[in-house]
N, C-alpha and C positions, 0 to 999 in steps of 0.2 A: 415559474411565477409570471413570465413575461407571457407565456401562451395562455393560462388566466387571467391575465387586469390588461393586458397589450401598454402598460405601464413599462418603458424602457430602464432597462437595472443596468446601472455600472457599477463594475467590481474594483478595488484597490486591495491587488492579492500582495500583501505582504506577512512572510510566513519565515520562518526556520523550523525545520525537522527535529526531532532528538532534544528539545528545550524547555527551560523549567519556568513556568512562570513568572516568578520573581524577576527572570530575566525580560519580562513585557511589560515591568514594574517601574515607574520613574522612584525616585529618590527622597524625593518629599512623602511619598506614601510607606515607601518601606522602611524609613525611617521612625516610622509609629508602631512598627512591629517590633517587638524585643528582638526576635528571632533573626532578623535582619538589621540591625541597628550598626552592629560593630562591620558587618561585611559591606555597608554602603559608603562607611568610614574609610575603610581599607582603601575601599576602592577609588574613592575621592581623593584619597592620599596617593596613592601608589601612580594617577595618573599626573599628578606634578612631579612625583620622586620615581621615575622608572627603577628598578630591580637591576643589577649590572652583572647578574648571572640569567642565563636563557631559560627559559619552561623548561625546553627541553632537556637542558642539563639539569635542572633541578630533578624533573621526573626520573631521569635516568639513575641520578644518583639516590633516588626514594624506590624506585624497582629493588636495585642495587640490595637497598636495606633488607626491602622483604624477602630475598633471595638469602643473605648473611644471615637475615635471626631466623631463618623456617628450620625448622627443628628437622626437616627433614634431608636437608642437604649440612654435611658435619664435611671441614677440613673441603669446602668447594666440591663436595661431590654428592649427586643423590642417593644417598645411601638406603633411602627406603624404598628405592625403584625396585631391590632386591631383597624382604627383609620379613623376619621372622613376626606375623601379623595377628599369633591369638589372644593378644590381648588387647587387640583391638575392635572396638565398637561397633555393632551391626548397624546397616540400615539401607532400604530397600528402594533400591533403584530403578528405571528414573523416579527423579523426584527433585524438586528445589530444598537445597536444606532446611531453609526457614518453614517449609512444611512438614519438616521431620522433625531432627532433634536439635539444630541451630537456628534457633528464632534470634533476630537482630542482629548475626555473626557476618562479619566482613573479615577475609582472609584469606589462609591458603589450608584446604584440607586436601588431605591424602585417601583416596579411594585404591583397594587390592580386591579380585578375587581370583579364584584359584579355579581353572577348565581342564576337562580331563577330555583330551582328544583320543577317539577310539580307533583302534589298530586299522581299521578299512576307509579311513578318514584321510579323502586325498588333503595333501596343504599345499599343492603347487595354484599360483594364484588366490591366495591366502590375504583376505583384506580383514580387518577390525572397524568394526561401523561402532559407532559411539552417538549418535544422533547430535542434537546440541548441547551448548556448555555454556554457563554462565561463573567468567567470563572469558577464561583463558586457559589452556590445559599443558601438559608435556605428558605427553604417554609413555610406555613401556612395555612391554612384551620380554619376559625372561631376564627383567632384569635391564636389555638393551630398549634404546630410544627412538620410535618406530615414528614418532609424530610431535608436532607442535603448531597450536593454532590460537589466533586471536580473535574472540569477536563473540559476543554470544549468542547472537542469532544465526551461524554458520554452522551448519552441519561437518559431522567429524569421520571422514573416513579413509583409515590408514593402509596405506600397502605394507605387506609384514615380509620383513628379506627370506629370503629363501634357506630353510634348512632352521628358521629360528623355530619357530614351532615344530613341538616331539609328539612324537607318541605317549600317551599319558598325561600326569601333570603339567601343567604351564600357570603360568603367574601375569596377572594384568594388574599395572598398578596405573593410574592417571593422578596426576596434581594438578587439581584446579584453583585458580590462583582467581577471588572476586575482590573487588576493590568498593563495592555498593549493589542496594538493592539484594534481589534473588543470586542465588547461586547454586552451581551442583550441576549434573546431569539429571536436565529435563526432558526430554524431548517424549516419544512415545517408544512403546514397550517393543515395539515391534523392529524399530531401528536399530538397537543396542544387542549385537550379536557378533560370532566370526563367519564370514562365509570362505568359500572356496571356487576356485576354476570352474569346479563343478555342480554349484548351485547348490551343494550341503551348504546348510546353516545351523548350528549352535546356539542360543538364543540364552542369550547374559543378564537378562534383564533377573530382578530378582533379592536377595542378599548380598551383599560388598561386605570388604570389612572397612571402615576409617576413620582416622586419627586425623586433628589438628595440627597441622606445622608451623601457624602462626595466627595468632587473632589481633588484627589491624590495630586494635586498642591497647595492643601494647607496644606500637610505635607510635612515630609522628607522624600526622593526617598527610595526604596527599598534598604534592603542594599543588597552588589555586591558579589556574592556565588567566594568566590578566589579557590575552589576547584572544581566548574564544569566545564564542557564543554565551553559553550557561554561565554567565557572570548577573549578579543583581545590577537592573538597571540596563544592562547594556543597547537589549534590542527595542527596550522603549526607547531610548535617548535617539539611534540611526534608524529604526526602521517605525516608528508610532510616532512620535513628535512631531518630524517632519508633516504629516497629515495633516496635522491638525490646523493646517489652515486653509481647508476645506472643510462644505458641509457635507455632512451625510446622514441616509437615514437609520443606518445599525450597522451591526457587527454580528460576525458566524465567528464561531472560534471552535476548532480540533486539537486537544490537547490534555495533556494530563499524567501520559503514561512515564516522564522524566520525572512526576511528584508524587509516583505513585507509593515510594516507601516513607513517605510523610504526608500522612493521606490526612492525620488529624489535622496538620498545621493548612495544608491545602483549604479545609472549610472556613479560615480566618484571611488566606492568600489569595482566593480565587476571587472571593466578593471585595476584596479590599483590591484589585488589580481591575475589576469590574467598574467600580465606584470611582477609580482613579482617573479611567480614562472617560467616563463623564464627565468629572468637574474639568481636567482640562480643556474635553472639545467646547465645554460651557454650551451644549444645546439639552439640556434638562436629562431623563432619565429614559434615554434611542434604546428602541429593542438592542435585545444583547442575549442573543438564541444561539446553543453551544451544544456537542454532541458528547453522551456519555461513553467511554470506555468501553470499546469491542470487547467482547470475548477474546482470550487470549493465550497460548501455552497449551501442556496437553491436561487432560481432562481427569479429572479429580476423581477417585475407584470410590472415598467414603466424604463427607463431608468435611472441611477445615476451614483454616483462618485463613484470609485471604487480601493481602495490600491492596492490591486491585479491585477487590469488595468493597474495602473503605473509602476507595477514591472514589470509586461511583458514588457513595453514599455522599461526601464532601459534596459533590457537583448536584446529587438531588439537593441536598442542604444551601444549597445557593438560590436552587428557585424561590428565595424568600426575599430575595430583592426584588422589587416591582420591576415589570418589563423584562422578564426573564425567560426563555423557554429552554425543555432540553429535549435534544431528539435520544432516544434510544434504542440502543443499536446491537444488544446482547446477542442476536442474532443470525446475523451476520457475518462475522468476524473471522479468521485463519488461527489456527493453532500454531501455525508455524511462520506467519509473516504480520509482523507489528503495524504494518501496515496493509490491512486487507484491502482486496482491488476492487470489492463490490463499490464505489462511490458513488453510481447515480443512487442507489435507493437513500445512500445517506444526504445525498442532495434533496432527493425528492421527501423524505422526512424534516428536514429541515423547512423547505420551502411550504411545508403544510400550517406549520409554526406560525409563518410570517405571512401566510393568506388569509390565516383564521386570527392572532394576534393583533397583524398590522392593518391587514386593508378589510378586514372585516367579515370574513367569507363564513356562510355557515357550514364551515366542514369538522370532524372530528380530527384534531390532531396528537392524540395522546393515545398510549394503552393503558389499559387498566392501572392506577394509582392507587396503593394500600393506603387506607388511613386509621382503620380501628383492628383492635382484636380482643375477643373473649373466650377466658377460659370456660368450658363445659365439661367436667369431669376429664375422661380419659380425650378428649381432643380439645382446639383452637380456633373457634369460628372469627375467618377472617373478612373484612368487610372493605371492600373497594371503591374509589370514586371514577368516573369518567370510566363509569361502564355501563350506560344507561342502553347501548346497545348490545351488550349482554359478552358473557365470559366466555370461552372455551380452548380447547388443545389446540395451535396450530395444525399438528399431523393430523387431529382426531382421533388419537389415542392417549390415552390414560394420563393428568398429570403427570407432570417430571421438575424438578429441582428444589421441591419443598423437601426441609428437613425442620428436625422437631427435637427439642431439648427438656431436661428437665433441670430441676435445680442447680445437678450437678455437672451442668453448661455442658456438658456430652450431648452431641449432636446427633441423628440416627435420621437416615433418610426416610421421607414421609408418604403416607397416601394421602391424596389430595383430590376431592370431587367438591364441582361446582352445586353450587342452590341458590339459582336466583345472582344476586351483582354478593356472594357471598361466596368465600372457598371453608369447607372442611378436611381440618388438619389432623391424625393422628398417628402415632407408630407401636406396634405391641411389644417395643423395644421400651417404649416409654409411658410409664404409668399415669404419676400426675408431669403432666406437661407444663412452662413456663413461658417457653420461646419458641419464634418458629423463625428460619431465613429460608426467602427464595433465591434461586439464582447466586449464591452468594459464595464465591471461587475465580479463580483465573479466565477460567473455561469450563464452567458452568452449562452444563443440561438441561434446559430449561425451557417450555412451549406455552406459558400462559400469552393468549393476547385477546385480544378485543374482535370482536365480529366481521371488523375488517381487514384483521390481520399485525395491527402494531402490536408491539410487544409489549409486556408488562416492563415497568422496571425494578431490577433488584432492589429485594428490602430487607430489614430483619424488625421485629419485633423487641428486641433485646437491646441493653444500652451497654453490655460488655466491655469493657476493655479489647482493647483491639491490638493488631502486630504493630503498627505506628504509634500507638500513644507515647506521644512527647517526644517522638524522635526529630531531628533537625537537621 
């Protein structure tokens, strides 16, 4: 911006990693949220009355819990590390659960399958690569406990003792233990195998069997850390308020992915967090230009539901406040790091915002934005704004991340060809069509952009029901 206007920019970088919103939120505004009403209480309270037990004892002895009720550890031992599995439930890994058959589930499930190692199969230098795990796992091999890791963005891979792996049958069990959001073994298909000394590899990716050990909702919630970050209010009150007795001309904000499994409540949080920190600075309605949610996780084989879909869509649904922009950045982004490293282009997309928004500059700073669609027999013609300089592929090959529904909200990936500032939608999967999403998953496949290269941003056509609704 400054090598365009030669306008001198100072920044006041005040930021925390891994945080939810609400926590940028003062107390007077969260207090108009139902949602947040009783936890600004708490918190008000609790900072005159301190707790005379520690977080950390609290948490330990709530681990504790989920460890005693998991169905899968009887008499303090894991008895399903070892244990007779056909009656237990298929489902094909990797994969987050909530994109399989656990939508909404916080807990501990039990993942087994069964490898058959062949006679000329060296096992000396014998590792189990499990990619990543959201959020926590203990593995197993024959029974015996090869690994144990915390974190879900850490790749898993285990050294196997010498002589545990046979000839033949062997048994993989892992318990992955999630406390919010996604869980399971995600990563990519490729990392989820056994290798050897010898660079054989086995490749696990596939069918599992597993069972349930405990679903969180049948105990009592996590207790509430009163000394971190992700508390309502906190990092407005130490790290925004303070500010405020300075002018300034706007605000950049990077965020999202802590609220991403309350995506609906987020379209009521983000503009009311927005709004809040205007009336306080009391200087009217300062740009307040903010970047939507990278692509993220691995890459989706057929179309699904996706939390991360609907938080981008939350942050499109903000630009309804005046003086708003959003850069998008679906493009971009690491399948494997929540924070990709590209950040000048999301600088440089951002600062096109505030050339063309703020100081007036005739440049394009958007890609393509959906606003209408019509149905036409067996397709969708979709109709876009802020594409006056016209539509096409990034790569220059064939649309990619349209998919196409019909009544019966079954989704089927779509063909998609440009006419004009108009895309056509159809699938021979799909007769009479209803809906159509672009871009709409974790980590999405997706190349519509604009003449100069921005990207479109994810939409859908459909008012669906989604994985968040109502969740808190």
């Amino acid at each position: 911006m400054y090598e365009k206007t030669k306008i001198p920019i100072g920044l006041i970088h005040t930021s925390w990693g891994g945080t939810i919103a609400e926590a940028w939120t003062s107390a007077e505004s969260l207090k108009k949220m139902a949602d947040f009403s009783a936890a600004v209480d708490q918190i008000q309270k609790s900072a005159k009355n301190p707790s005379a037990i520690s977080y950390e004892e609290r948490v330990n002895k709530w681990v504790k819990i989920t460890t005693d009720k998991d169905s899968g550890n009887q008499d303090g031992q894991m008895k399903w590390a070892l244990t007779e599995s056909s009656n237990w439930k298929n489902m094909t890994l990797p994969t987050l659960w909530e994109d399989a058959a656990l939508q909404n589930f916080d807990g501990v499930v039990w993942f087994t399958k069964k490898v058959t190692i062949p006679e000329n199969w060296k096992t000396n230098g014998a590792k189990l690569n499990l990619g990543t795990i959201d959020d926590n796992d203990i593995t197993f091999i024959n029974g015996v406990k090869v690994g144990e890791t915390a974190g879900y963005n850490i790749g898993r891979t285990y050294t196997i003792p010498a002589n545990l792996l046979k000839v033949g049958e062997n048994i993989i069990t892992v318990r992955v233990f999630d406390s919010g959001g996604g869980g399971g073994l995600y990563g990519d298909a490729k990392d989820l195998n056994l290798t050897n000394g010898s660079a054989e590899k086995i490749s696990l990716a596939g069918v599992w069997k597993y069972k349930i050990g405990l679903d969180f909702k049948n105990i009592e919630p996590k207790p509430f850390e009163e000394n971190g970050p992700n508390r309502p209010t906190v990092l407005y009150n130490a790290m925004i308020h303070p500010y405020q007795q300075f002018s300034i001309k706007g605000a950049i904000w990077y965020q999202g992915e802590s609220n991403a499994d309350r995506a609906y409540q987020y379209r009521e949080l983000f503009p009311t967090m927005i709004k809040d920190w205007r009336q306080k600075w009391a200087q009217g309605d300062f740009p307040f230009y903010f970047v939507q949610l990278a692509n993220f996780m691995q890459v989706d084989h057929a179309p699904v539901e996706s939390a991360w879909a609907e938080l981008r869509e939350a942050q499109q649904k903000t630009l309804a406040l005046p003086n708003t922009g959003m850069a998008t950045i679906i493009d971009i982004g690491d399948a494997k790091d929540i924070h990709p490293k590209n950040k000048q282009e999301v600088g440089r997309r951002l600062a096109l915002i505030a050339l063309a928004k703020t100081y007036g500059q005739k440049i394009n700073y958007s890609g393509p934005v959906y606003q209408s669609n019509k149905i036409e027999g067996k397709q969708i013609r979709l109709t876009f704004g802020n594409s006056e300089n016209g539509l096409k592929a990034a790569d220059g090959a064939a649309l990619t991340g349209f998919a196409i529904a019909g009544a019966d909200k079954k989704f089927y990936w779509a063909k998609a060809s440009i006419q004009g500032n108009q895309i056509i939608v159809s699938s021979d999967q799909v007769v009479n069509p209803v809906a159509v999403r672009y871009a709409w998953g974790n980590n999405p496949v997706c190349n519509l952009v604009s003449n100069d290269g921005l990207p479109a941003s994810p939409f859908r056509t459909d008012n669906w029901q989604g994985l968040t609704f109502r969740k808190k």
